[in-house]
C-alpha positions in Angstrom: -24.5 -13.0 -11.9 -25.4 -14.1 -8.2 -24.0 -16.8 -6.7 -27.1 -19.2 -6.1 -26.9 -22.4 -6.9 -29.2 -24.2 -9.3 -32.0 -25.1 -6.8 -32.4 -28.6 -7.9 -29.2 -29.6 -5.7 -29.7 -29.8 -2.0 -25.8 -30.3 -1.5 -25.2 -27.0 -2.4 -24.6 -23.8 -0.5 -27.0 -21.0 -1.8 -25.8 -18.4 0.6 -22.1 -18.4 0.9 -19.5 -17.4 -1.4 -18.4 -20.2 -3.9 -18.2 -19.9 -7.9 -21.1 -21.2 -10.5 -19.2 -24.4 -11.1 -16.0 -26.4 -10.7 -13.3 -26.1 -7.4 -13.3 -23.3 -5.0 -10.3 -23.8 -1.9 -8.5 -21.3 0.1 -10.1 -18.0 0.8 -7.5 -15.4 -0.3 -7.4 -11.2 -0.1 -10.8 -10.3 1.5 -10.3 -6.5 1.2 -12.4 -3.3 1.6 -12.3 -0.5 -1.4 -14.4 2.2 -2.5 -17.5 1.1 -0.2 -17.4 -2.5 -1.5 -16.5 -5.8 -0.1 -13.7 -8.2 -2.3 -13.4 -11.9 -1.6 -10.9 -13.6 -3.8 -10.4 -17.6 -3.6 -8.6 -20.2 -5.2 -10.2 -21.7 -8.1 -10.1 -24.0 -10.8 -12.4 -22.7 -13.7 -12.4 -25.8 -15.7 -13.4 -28.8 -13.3 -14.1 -29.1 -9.7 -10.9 -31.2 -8.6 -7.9 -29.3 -7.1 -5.6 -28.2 -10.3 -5.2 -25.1 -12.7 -5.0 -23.0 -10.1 -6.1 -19.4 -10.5 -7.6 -16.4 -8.3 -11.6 -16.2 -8.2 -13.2 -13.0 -6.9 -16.1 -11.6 -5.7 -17.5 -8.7 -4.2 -19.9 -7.4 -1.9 -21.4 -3.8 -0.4 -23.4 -5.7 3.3 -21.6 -9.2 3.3 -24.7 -10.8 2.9 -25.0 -10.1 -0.8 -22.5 -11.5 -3.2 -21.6 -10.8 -7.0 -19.5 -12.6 -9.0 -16.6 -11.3 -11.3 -14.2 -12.8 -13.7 -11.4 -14.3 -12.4 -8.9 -11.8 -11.1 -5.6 -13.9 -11.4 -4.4 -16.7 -14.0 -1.1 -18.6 -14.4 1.3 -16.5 -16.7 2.6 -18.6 -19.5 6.8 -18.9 -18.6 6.0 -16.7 -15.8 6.7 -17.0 -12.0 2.9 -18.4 -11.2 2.6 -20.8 -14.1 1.6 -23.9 -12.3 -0.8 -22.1 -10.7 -1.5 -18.6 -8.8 -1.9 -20.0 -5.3 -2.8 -18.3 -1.5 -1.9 -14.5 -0.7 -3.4 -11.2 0.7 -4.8 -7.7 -0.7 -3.1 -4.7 0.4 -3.4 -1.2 0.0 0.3 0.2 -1.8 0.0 4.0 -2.2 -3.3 3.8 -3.1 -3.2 0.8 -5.5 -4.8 -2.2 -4.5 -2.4 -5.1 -4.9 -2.3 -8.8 -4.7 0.6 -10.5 -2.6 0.1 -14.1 -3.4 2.1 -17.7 -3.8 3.3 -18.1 -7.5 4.4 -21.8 -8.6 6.3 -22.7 -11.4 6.8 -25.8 -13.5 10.0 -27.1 -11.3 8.7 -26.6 -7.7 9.0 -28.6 -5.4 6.8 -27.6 -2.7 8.7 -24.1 -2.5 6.7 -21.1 -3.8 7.7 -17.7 -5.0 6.3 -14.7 -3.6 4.4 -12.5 -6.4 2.7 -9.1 -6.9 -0.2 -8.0 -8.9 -1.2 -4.7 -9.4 -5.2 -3.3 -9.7 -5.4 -2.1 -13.4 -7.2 0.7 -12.7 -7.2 1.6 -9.0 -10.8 3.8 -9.6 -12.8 0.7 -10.6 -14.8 -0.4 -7.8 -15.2 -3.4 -8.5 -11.5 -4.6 -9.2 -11.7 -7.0 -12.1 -8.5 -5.8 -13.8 -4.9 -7.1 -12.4 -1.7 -6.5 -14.2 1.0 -9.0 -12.5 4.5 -8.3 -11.9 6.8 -10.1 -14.5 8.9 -10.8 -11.8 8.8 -12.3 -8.0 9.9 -10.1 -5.1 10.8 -13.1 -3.3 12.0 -15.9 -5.5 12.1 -18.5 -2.6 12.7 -19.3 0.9 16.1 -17.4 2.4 19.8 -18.9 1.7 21.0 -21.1 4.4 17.3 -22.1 6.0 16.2 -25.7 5.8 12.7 -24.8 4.5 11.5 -26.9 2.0 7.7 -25.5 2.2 7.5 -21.9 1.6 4.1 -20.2 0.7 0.8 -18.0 1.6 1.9 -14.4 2.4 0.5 -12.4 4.6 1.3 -8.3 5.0 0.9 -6.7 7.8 1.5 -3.2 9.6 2.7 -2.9 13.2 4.1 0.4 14.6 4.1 2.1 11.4 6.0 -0.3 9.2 5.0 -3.1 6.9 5.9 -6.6 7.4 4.6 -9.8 5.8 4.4 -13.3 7.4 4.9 -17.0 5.1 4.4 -20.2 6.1 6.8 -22.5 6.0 8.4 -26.1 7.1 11.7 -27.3 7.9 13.5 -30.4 6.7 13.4 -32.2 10.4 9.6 -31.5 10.5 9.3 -28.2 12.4 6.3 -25.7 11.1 7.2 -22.5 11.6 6.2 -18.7 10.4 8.8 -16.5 9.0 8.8 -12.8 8.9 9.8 -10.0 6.2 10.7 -6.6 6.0 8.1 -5.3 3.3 7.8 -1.7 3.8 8.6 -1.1 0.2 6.1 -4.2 -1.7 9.2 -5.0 -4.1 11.8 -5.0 -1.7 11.6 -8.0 1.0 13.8 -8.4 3.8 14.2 -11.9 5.8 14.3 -11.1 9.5 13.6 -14.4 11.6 11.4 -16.9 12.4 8.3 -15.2 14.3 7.5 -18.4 15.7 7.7 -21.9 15.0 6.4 -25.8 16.6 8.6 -25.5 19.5 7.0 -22.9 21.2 5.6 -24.8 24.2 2.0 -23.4 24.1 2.2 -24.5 20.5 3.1 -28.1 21.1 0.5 -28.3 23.5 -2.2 -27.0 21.5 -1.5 -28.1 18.1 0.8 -31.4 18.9 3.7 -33.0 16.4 1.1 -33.9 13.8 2.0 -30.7 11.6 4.9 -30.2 9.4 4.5 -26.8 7.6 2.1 -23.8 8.8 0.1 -22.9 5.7 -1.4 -19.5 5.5 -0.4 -17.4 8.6 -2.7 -14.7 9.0 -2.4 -11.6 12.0 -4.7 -9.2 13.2 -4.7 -7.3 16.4 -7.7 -7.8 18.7 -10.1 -5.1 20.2 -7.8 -5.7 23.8 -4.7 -4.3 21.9 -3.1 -8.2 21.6 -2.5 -10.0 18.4 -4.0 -13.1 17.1 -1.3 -15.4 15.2 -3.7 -18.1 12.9 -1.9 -20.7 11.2 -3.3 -23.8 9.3 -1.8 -27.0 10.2 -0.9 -29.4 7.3 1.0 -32.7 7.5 1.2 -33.5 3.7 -2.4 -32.7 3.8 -4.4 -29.9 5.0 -5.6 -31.4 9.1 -6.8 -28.4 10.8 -6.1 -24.9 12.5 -5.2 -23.6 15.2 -4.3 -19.7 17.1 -1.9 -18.3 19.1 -2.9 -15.0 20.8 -0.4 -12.2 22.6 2.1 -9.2 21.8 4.2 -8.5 19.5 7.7 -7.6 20.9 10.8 -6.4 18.9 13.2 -9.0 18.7 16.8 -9.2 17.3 17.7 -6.4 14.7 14.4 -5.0 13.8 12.7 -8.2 13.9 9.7 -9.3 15.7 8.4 -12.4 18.3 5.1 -13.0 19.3 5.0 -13.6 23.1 1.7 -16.4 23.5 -0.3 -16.8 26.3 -2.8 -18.8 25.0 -2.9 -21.0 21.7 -6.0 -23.8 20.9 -8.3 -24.8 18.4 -9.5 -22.5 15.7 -12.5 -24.5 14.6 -13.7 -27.9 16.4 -14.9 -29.1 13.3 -13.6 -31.4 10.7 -14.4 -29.4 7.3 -12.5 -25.7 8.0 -9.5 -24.9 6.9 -6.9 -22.1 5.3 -9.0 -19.0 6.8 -8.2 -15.8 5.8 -8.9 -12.2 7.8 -10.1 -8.7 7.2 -8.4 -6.4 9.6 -11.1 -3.8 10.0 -11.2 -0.6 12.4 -12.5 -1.9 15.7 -13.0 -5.6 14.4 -11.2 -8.1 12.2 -13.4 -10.4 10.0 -12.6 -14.2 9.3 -13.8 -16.4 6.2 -12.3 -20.3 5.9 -12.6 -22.8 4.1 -14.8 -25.7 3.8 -13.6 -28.5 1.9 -16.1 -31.7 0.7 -16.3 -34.5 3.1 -17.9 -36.6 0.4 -16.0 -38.3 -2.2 -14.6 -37.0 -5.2 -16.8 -38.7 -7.7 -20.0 -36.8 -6.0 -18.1 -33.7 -6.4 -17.6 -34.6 -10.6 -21.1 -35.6 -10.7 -22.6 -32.7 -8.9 -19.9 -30.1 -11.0 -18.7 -28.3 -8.1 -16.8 -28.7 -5.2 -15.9 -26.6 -1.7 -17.3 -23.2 -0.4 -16.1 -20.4 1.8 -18.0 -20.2 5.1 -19.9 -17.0 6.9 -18.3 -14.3 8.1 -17.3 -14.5 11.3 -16.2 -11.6 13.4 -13.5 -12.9 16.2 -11.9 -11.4 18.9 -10.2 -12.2 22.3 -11.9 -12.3 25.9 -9.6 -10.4 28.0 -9.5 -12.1 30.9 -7.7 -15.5 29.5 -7.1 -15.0 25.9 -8.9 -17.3 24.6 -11.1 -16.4 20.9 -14.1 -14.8 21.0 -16.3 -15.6 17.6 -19.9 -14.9 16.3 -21.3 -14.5 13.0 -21.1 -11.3 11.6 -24.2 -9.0 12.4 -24.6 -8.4 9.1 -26.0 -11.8 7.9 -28.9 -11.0 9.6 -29.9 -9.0 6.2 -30.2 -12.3 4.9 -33.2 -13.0 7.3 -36.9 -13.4 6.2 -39.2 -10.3 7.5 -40.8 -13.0 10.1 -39.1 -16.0 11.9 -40.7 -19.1 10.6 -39.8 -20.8 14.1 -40.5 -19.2 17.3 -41.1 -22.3 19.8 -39.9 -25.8 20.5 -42.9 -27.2 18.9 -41.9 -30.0 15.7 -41.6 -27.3 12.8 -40.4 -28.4 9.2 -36.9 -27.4 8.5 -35.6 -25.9 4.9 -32.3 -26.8 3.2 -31.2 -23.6 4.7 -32.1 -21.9 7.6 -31.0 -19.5 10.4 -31.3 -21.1 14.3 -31.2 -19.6 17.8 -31.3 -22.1 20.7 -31.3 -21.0 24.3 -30.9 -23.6 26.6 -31.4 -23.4 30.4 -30.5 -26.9 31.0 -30.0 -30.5 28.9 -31.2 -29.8 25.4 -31.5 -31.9 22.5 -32.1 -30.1 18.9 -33.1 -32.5 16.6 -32.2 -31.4 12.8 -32.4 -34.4 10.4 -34.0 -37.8 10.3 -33.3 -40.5 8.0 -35.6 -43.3 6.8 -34.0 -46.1 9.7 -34.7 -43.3 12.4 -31.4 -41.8 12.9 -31.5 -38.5 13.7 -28.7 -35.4 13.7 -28.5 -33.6 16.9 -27.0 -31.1 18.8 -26.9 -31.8 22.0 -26.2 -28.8 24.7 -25.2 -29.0 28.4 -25.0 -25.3 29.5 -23.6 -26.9 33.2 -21.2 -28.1 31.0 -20.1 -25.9 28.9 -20.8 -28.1 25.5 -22.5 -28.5 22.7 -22.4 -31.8 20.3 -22.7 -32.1 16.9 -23.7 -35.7 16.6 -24.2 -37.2 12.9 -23.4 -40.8 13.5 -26.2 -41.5 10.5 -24.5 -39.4 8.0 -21.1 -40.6 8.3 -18.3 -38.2 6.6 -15.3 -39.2 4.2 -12.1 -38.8 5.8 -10.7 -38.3 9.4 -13.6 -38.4 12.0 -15.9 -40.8 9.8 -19.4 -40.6 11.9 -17.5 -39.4 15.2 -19.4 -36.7 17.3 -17.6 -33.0 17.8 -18.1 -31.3 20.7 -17.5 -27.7 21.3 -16.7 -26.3 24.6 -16.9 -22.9 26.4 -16.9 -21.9 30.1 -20.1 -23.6 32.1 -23.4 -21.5 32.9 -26.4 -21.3 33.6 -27.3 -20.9 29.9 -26.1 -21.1 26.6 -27.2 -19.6 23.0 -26.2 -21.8 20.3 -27.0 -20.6 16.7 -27.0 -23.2 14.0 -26.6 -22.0 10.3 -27.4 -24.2 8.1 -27.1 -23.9 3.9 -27.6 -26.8 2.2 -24.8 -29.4 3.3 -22.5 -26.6 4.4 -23.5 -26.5 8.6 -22.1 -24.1 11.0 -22.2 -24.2 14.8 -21.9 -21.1 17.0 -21.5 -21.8 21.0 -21.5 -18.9 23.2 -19.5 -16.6 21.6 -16.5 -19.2 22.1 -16.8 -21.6 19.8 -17.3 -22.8 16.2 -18.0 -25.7 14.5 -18.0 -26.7 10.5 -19.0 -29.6 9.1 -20.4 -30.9 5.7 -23.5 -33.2 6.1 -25.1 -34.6 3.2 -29.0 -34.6 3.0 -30.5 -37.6 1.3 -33.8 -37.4 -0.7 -35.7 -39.4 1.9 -34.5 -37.7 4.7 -36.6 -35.5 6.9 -35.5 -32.2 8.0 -37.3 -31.3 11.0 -37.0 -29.5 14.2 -37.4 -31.3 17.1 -36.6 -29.7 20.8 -36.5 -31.6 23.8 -35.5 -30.1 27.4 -37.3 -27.7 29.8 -37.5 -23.9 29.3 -35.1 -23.9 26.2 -36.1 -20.9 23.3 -35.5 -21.3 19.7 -36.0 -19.0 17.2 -35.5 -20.1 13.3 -35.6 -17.6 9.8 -35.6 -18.7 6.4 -32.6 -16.7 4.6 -34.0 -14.6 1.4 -32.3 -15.5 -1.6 -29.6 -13.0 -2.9 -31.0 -9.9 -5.1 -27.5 -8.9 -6.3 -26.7 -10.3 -10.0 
């Protein structure tokens, strides 16, 4: 089964990874075996609110093409994960592909155990068997630590052991990440606090707003320095942020991560909880992207969230900051001939694939309503910005109609590539940038391309619906 939507909903993503039906959040394991892509995500099978919560999966050989599976993980009946099988990773153990994830039981109380699935049968390619552990191999936050949210491994290698990162938050309201010993899977060793919300670069890029970090996620960048990503959540998932530097040994056998720059992950209000594939010579990124419409249009439409692109991000050497583009490979998703080559008023699709280059002011014109407002991005390259501005398609939420600007280093030019897939819309500036947001089409709405500025280039393709299935 592919996972296109039923064409008779405009709202809905055709290209990205999301289930048939019914709630998709966190992206969770993305993980490379036998020449195949996996994706697993949090899901509720039975409705599309947030509850029930098990593992969804699918799987992919160009990360353009997607195929869905059954669902990899469900709660065990008087089990460790029987309120719900919530965020983790995919690792490789001895070659056995296993699932490190959050298990919940009745009682919690915002404190998660840390669980272990195995891959039934590590020759299957595609990975739809999992045999869990009957038993946690961390059954909760360490003695003595005021932690009172614990949750959303990560496992990692650095200097040829294996550690794991979880996200946590203290009783006075610090966020922090802690760090394990996990060399052997079953046998977990607390060794410190990586680092937490009074790291000053921290404070200053993320504020006080946060109380826990949810799902901490590390990779090391092509420079040789390590990204830290942590999702900020106040009671409620608000947004993310990254830290990037080295790694240094700290205490006995324990590690720090020296910053040297932290900010923004995503300047948009509808990404959250991403989750990375550490590859050789790149790392791969997938978040997600929650509905910023209410919740009964979510019951009435039968489904609700969706995972975003691939993104491939790295770290410009000179200051640290993220580097991010789409990954190459969703250009296999791209019609044989653009259907856009110049700034000339061109229909636009429910989903479609833009290129803007602008040599000065720009407006790009996407979406016109019946009153005459109109969605635009709006790009100064002198400035170094480009803004999102939907002040006629107001969200849910924090922002409302607000615009969201995204900012990278001034020039004389700058590419910004807009993907668009039904109301999921995706902002790529330079290649320093990102924004997400949800925008919901109307039926009299009018998507069209309209480009005003001097000398600016566009180029537009139609993406070609999935084959796999």
């Amino acid at each position: 089964m592919s996972l296109a939507a039923p064409p008779h909903d405009p709202h809905a993503p055709r290209f990205r990874v999301r289930p048939p039906a019914n709630w998709i959040n966190d992206p969770n394991g993305p993980f490379r075996w036998r020449g195949r892509y996996h994706l697993f995500y949090q899901h509720n099978p039975d409705a599309p609110v947030h509850a029930n919560v098990h593992w969804g999966h699918a799987s992919s050989a160009d990360l353009a093409h997607w195929e869905h599976h059954p669902v990899a993980l469900a709660p065990t009946p008087g089990g460790p994960d029987e309120a719900g099988c919530w965020s983790g990773c995919v690792v490789d153990d001895g070659g056995v592909p296993t699932a490190v994830y959050t298990g919940v039981d009745r009682a919690h109380t915002g404190l998660g155990t840390i669980c272990l699935a195995r891959a039934a049968d590590p020759r299957d390619a595609s990975l739809t068997a999992w045999r869990p552990l009957p038993e946690p191999v961390a059954g909760g936050p360490p003695a003595g630590l005021d932690v009172v949210m614990f949750r959303d491994p990560f496992v990692f290698r650095h200097d040829g052991r294996r550690y794991a990162l979880v996200g946590a938050g203290h009783a006075d309201g610090t966020p922090s990440v802690l760090l394990y010993d996990c060399d052997d899977l079953t046998d977990w060793r607390f060794l410190g606090v990586l680092l937490d919300g009074h790291d000053p670069l921290a404070a200053e890029a993320f504020g006080d707003r946060a109380v826990g970090w949810e799902c901490p996620q590390l990779f090391t960048a092509r420079t040789g320095e390590q990204v830290l990503v942590v999702s900020l959540w106040d009671g409620d998932p608000c947004s993310t942020g990254y830290l990037t530097g080295r790694l240094e040994a700290s205490g006995e056998g324990g590690l720090r991560l020296a910053a040297r720059r932290a900010g923004r992950l995503d300047d948009g209000r509808d990404f959250y909880a991403p989750a990375v594939l550490q590859e050789r010579g790149r790392a791969l990124m997938w978040g997600w992207s929650w509905e910023a419409r209410g919740r009964d249009a979510a019951e009435r439409a039968g489904w609700a969230g969706v995972l975003t692109a691939p993104r491939v991000v790295d770290v410009h050497p000179a200051d640290g900051s993220l580097r991010v583009a789409p990954a190459p490979e969703l250009d296999l998703l791209r019609s044989a001939e653009p259907f856009v080559t110049t700034p000339a008023p061109t229909p636009l699709p429910e989903a479609y694939d833009l290129t803007v280059t602008a040599r000065g002011n720009t407006t790009v014109s996407l979406l016109r309503s019946p009153s005459g407002a109109e969605l635009t991005v709006r790009v100064d390259p002198a400035e170094g910005t480009a803004t999102l501005d939907r002040g006629g398609w107001p969200r849910t939420g924090a922002g409302g109609a607000a615009p969201v600007v995204a900012r990278v280093p001034p020039g004389a030019e700058l590419t910004v590539r807009i993907l668009v897939d039904g109301s999921l819309y995706e902002l790529f500036a330079g290649d320093g940038a990102m924004v997400t947001e949800r925008v919901y089409r109307e039926p009299d709405d009018v998507g069209e391309l309209v480009v005003t500025g001097a000398g600016a280039e566009v180029t537009g393709w139609v993406p070609v619906p999935p084959t796999h299935g």
